[in-house]
SEFIZA-3560 file (N, C-alpha, C; in Angstrom, 3 decimals):
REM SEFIZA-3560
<numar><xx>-8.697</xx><yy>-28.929</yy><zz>7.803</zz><atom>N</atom></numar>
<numar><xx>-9.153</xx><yy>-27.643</yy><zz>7.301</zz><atom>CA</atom></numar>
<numar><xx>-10.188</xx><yy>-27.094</yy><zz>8.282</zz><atom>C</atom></numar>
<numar><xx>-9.941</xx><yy>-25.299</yy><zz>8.190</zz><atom>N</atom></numar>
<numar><xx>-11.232</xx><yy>-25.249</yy><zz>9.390</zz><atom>CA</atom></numar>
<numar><xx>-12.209</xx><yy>-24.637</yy><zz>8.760</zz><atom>C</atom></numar>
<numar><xx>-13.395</xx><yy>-24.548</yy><zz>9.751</zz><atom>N</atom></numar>
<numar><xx>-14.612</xx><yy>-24.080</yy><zz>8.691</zz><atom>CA</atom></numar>
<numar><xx>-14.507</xx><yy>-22.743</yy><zz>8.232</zz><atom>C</atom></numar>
<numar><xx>-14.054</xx><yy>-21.602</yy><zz>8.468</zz><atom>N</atom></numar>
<numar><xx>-13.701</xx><yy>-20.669</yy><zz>8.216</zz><atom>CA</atom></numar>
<numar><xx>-12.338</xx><yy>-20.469</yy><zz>7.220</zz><atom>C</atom></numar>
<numar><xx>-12.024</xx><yy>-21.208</yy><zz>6.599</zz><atom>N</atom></numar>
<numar><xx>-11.442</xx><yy>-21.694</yy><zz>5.502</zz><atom>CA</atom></numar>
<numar><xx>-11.695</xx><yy>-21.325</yy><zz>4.084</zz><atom>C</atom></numar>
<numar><xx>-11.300</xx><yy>-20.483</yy><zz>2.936</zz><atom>N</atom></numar>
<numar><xx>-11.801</xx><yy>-19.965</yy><zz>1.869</zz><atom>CA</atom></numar>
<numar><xx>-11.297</xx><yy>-20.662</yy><zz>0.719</zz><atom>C</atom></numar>
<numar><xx>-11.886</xx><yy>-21.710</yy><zz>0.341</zz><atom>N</atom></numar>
<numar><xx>-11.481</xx><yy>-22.373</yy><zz>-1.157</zz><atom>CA</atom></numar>
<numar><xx>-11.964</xx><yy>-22.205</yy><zz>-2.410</zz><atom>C</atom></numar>
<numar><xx>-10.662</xx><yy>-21.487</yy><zz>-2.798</zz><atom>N</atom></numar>
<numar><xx>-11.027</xx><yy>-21.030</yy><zz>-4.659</zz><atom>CA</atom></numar>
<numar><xx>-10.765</xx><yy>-22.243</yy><zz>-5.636</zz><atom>C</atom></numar>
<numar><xx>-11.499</xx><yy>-22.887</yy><zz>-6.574</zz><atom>N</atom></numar>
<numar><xx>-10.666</xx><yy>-23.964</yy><zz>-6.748</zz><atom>CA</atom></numar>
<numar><xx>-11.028</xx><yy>-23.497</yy><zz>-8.684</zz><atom>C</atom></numar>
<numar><xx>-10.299</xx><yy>-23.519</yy><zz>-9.698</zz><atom>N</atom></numar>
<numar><xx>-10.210</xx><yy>-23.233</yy><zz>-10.759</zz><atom>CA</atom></numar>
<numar><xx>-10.219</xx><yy>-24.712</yy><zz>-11.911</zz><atom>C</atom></numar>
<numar><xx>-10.314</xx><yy>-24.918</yy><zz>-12.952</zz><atom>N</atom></numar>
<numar><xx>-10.199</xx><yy>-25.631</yy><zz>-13.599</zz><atom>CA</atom></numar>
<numar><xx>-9.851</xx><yy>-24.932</yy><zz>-15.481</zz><atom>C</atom></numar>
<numar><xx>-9.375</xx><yy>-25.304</yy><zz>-15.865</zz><atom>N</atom></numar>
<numar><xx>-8.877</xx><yy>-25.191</yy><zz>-17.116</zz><atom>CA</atom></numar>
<numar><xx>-9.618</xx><yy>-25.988</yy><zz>-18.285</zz><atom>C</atom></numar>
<numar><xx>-10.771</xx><yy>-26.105</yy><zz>-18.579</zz><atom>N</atom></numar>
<numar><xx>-11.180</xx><yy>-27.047</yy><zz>-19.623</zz><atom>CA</atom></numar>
<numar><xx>-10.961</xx><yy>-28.594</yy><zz>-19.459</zz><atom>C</atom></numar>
<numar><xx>-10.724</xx><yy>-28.582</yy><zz>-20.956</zz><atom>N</atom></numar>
<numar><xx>-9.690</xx><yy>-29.913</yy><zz>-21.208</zz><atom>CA</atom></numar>
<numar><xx>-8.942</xx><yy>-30.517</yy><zz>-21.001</zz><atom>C</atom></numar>
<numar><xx>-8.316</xx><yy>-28.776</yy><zz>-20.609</zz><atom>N</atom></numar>
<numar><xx>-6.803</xx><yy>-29.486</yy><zz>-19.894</zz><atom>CA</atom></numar>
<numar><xx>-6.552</xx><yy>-29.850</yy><zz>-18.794</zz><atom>C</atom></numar>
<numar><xx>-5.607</xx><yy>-31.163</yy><zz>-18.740</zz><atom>N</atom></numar>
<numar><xx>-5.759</xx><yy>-31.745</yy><zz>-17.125</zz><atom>CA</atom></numar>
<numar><xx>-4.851</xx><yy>-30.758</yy><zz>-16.112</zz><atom>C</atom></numar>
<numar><xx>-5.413</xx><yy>-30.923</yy><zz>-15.375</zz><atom>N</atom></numar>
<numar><xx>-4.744</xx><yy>-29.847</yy><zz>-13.995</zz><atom>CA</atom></numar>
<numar><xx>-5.818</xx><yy>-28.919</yy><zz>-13.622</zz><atom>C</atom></numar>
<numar><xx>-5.424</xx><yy>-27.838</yy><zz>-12.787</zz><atom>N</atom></numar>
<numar><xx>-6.307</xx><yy>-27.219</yy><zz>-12.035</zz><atom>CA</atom></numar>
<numar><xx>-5.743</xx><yy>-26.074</yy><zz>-10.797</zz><atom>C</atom></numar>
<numar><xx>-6.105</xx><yy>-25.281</yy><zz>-10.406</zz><atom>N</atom></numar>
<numar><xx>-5.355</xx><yy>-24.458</yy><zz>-10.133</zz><atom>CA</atom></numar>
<numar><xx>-6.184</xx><yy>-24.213</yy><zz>-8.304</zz><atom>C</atom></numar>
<numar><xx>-6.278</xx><yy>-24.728</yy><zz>-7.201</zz><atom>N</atom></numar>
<numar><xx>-6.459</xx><yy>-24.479</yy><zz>-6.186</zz><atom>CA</atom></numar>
<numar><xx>-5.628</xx><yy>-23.364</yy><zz>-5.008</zz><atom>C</atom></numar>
<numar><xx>-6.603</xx><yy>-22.450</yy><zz>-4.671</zz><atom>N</atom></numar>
<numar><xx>-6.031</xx><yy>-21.705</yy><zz>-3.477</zz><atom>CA</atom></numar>
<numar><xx>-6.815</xx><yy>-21.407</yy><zz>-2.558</zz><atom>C</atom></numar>
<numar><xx>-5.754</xx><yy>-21.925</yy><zz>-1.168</zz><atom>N</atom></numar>
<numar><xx>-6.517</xx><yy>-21.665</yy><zz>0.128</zz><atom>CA</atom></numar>
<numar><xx>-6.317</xx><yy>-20.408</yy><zz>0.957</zz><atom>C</atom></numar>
<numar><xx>-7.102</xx><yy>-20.049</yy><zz>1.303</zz><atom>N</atom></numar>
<numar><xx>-6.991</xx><yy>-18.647</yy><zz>2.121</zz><atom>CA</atom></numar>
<numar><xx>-7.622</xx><yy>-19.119</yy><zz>3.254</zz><atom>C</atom></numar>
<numar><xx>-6.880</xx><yy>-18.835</yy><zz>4.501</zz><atom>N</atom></numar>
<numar><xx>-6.980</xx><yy>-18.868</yy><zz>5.820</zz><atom>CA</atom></numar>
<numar><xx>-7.317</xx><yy>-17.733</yy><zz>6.520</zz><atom>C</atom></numar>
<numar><xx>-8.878</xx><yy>-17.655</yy><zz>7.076</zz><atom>N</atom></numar>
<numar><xx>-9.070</xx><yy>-16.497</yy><zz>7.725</zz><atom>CA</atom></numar>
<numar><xx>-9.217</xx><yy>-16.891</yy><zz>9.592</zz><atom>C</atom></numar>
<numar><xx>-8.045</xx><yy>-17.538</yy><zz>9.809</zz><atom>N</atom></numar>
<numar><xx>-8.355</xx><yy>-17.929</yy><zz>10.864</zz><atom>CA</atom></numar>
<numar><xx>-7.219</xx><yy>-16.985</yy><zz>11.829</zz><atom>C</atom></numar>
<numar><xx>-6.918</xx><yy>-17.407</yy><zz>13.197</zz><atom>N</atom></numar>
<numar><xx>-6.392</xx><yy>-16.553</yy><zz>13.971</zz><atom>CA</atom></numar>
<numar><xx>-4.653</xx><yy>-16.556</yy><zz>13.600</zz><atom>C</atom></numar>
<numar><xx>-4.003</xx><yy>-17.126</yy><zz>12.841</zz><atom>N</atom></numar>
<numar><xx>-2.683</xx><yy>-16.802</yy><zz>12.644</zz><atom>CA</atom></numar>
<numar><xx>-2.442</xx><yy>-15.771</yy><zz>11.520</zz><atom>C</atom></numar>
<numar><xx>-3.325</xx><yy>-14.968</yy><zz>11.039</zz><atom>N</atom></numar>
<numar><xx>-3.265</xx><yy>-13.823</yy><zz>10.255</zz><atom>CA</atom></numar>
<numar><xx>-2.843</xx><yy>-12.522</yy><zz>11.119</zz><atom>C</atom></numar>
<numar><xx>-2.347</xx><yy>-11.577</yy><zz>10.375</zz><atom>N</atom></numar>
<numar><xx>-2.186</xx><yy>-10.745</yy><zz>11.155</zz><atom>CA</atom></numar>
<numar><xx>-3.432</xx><yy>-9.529</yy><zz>11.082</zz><atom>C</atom></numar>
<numar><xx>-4.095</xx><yy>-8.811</yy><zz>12.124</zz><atom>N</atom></numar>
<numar><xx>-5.592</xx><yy>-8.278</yy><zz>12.593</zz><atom>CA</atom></numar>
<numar><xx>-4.870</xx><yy>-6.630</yy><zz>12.233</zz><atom>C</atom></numar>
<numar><xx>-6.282</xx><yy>-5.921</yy><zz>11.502</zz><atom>N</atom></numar>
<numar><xx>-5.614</xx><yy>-4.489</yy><zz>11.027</zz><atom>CA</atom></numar>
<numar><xx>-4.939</xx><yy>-3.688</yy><zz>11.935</zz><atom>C</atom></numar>
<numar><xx>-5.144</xx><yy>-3.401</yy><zz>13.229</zz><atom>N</atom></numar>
<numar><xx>-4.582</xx><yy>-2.909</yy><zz>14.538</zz><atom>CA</atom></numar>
<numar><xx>-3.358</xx><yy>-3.144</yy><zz>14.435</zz><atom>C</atom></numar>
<numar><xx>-3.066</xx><yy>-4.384</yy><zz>14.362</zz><atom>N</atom></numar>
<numar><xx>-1.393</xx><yy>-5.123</yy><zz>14.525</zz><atom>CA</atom></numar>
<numar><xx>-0.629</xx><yy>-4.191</yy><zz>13.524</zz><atom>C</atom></numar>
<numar><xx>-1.251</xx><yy>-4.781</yy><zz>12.134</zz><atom>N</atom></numar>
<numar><xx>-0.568</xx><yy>-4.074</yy><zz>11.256</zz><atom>CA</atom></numar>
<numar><xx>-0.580</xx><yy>-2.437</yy><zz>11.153</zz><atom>C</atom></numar>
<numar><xx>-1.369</xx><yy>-2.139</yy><zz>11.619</zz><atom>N</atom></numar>
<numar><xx>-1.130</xx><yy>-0.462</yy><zz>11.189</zz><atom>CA</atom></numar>
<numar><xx>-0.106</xx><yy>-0.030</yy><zz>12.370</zz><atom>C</atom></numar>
<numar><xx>0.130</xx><yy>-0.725</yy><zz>13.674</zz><atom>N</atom></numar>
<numar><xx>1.127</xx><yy>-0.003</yy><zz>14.868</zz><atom>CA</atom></numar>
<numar><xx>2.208</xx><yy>-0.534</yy><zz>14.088</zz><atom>C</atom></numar>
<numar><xx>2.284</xx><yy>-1.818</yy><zz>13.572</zz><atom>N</atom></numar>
<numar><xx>3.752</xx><yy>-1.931</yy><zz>12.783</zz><atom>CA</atom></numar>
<numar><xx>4.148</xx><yy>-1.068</yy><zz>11.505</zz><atom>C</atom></numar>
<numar><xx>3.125</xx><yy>-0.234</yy><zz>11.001</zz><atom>N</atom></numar>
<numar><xx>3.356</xx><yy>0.493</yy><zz>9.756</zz><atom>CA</atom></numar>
<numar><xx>3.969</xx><yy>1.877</yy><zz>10.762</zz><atom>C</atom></numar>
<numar><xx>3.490</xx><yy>2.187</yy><zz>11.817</zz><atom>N</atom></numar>
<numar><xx>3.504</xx><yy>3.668</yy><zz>12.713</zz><atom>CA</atom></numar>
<numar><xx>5.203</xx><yy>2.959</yy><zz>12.934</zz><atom>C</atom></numar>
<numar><xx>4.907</xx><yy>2.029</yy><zz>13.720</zz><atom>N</atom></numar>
<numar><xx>6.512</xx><yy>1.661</yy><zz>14.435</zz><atom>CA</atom></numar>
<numar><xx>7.717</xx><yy>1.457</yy><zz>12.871</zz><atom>C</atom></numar>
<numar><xx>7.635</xx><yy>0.757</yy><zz>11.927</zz><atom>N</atom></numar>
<numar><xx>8.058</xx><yy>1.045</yy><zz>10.734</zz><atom>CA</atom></numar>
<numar><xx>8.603</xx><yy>2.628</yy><zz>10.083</zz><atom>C</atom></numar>
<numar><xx>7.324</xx><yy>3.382</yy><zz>10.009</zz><atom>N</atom></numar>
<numar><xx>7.643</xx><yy>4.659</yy><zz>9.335</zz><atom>CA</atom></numar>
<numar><xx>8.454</xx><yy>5.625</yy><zz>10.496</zz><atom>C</atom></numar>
<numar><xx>8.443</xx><yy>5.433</yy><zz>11.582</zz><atom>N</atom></numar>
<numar><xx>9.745</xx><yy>6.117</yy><zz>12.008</zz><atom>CA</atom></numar>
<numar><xx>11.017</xx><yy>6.074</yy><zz>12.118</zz><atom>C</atom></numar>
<numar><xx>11.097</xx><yy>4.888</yy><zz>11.470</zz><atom>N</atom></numar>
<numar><xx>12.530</xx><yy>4.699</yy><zz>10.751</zz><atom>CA</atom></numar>
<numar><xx>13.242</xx><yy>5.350</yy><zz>9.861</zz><atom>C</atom></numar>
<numar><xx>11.816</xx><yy>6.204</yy><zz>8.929</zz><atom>N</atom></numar>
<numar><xx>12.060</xx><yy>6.995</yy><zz>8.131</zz><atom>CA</atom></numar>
<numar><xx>11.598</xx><yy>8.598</yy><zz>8.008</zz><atom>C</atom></numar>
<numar><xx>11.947</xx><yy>8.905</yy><zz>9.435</zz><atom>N</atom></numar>
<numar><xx>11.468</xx><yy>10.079</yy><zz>9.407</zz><atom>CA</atom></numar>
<numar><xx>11.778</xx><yy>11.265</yy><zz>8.627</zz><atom>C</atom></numar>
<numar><xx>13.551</xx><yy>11.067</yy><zz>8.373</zz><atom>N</atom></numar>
<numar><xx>14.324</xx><yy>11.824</yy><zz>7.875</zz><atom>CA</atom></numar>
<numar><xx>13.992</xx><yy>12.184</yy><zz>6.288</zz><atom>C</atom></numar>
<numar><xx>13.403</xx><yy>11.021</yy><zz>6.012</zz><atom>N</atom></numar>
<numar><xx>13.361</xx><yy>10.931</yy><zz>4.587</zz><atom>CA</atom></numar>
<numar><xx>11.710</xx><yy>11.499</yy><zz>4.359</zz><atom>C</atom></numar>
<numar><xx>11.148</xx><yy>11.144</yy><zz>5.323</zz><atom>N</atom></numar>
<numar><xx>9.191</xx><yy>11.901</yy><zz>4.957</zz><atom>CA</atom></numar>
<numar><xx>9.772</xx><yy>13.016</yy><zz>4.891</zz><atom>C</atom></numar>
<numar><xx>10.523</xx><yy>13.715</yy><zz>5.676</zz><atom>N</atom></numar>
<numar><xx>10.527</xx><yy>15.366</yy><zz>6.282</zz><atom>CA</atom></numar>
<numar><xx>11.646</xx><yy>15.907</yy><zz>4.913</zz><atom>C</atom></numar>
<numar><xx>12.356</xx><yy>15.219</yy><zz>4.212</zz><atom>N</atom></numar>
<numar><xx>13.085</xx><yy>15.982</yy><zz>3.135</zz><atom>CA</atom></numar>
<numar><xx>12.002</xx><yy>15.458</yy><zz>1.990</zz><atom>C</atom></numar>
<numar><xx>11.087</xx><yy>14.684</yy><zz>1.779</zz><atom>N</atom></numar>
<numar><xx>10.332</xx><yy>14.554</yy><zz>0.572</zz><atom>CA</atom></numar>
<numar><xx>9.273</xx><yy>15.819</yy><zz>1.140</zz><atom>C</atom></numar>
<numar><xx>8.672</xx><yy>15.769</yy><zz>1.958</zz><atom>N</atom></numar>
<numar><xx>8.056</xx><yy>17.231</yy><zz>2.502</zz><atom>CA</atom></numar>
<numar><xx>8.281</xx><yy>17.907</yy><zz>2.121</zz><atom>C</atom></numar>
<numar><xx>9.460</xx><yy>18.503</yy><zz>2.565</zz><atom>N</atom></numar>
<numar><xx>10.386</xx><yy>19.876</yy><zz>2.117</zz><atom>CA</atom></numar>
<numar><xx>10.314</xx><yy>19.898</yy><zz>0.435</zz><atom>C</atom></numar>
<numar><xx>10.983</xx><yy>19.346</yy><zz>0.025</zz><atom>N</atom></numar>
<numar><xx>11.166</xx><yy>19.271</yy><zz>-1.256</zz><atom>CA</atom></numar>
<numar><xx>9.486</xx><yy>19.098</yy><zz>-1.940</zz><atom>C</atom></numar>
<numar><xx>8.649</xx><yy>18.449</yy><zz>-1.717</zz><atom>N</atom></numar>
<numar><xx>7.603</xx><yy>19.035</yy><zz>-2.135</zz><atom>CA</atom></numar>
<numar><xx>7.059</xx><yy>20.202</yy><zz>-2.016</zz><atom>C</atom></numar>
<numar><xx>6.827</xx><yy>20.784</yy><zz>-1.394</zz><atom>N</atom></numar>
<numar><xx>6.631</xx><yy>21.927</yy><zz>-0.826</zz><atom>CA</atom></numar>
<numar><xx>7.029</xx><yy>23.563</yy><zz>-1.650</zz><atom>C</atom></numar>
<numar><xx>8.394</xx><yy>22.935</yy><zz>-1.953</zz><atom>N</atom></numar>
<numar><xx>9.274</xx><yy>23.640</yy><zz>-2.155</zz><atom>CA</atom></numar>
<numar><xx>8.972</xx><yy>23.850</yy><zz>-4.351</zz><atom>C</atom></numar>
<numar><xx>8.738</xx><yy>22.365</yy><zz>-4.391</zz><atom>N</atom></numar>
<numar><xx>8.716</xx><yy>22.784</yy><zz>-5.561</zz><atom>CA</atom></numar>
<numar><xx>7.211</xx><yy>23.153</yy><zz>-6.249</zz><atom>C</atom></numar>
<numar><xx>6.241</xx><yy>23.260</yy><zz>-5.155</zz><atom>N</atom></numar>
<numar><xx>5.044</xx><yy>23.523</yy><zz>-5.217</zz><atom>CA</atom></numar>
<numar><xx>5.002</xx><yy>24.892</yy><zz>-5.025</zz><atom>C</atom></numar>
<numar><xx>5.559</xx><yy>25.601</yy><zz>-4.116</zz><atom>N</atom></numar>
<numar><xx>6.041</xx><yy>27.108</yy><zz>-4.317</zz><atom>CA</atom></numar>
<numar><xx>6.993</xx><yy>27.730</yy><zz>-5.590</zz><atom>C</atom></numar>
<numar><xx>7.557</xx><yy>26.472</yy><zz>-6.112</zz><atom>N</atom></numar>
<numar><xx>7.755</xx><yy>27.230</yy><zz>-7.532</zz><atom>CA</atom></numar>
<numar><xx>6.836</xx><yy>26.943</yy><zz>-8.734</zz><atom>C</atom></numar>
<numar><xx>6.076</xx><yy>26.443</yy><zz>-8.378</zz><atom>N</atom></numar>
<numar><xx>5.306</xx><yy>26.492</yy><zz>-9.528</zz><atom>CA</atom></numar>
<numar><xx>4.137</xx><yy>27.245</yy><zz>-9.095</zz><atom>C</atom></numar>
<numar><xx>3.903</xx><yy>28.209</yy><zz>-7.790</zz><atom>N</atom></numar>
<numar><xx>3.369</xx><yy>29.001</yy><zz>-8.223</zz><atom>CA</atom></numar>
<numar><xx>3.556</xx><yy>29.981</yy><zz>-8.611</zz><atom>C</atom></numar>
<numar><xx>4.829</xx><yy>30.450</yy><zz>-8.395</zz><atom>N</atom></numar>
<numar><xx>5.614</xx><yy>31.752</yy><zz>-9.003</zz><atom>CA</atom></numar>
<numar><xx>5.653</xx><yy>31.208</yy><zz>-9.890</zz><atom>C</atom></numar>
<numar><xx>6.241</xx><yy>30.259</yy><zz>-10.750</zz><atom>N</atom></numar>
<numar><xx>6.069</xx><yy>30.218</yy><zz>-12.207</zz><atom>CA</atom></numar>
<numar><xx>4.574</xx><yy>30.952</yy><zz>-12.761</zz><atom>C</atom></numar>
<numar><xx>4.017</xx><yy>30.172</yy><zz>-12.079</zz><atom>N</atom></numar>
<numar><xx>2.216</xx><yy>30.296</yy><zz>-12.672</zz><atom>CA</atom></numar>
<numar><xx>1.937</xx><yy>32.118</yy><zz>-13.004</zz><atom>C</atom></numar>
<numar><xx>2.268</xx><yy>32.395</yy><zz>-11.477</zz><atom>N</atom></numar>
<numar><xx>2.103</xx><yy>34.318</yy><zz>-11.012</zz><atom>CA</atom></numar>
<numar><xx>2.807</xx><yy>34.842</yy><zz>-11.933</zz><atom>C</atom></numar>
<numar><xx>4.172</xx><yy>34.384</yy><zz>-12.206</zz><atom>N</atom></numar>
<numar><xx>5.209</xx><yy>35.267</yy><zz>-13.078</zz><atom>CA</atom></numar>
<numar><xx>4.777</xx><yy>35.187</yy><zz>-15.124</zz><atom>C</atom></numar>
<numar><xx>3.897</xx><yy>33.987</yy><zz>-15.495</zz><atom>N</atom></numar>
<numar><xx>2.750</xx><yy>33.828</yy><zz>-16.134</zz><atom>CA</atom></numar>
<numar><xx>1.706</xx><yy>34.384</yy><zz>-16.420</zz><atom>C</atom></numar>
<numar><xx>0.745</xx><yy>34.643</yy><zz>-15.421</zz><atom>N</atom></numar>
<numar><xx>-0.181</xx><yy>34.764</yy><zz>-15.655</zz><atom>CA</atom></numar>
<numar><xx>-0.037</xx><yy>37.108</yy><zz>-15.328</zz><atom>C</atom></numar>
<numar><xx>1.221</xx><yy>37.222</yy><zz>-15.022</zz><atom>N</atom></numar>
<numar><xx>1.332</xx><yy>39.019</yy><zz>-15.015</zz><atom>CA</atom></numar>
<numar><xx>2.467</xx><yy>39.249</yy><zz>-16.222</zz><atom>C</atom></numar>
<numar><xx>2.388</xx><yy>38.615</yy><zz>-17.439</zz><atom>N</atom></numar>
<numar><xx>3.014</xx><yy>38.867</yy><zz>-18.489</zz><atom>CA</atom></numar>
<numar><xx>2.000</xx><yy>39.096</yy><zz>-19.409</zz><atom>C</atom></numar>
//
């Protein structure tokens, strides 16, 4: 184990057993940098699909303000 090592260790009463977990904050984790270029390199896989949830938001956000306008001049 290394010293940078995080041990939660639980116990239940009476009852026999016990519930231990180790968390490793050592260098085989992956570092926020890493992960966020893999979220960038990831989400352009889905570009097609941001750019029609876009649209379509957008879209139905412009009808609800004409709803609202066509509302609020009655």
């Amino acid at each position: 184990m290394e010293e940078n090592d995080i041990i939660i260790e639980q116990t239940t009463g009476d009852i026999a057993g016990g519930k231990t977990i180790n968390i490793g904050t050592g260098g085989d984790s992956m570092g926020d940098v890493q992960a966020g270029i893999e979220f960038i390199y990831h989400m352009r896989e889905h570009l097609v699909d941001i750019g029609v949830a876009t649209i379509y938001g957008l879209v139905v956000y412009a009808l609800v303000l004409w709803i609202k306008r066509r509302i609020d001049n009655m």
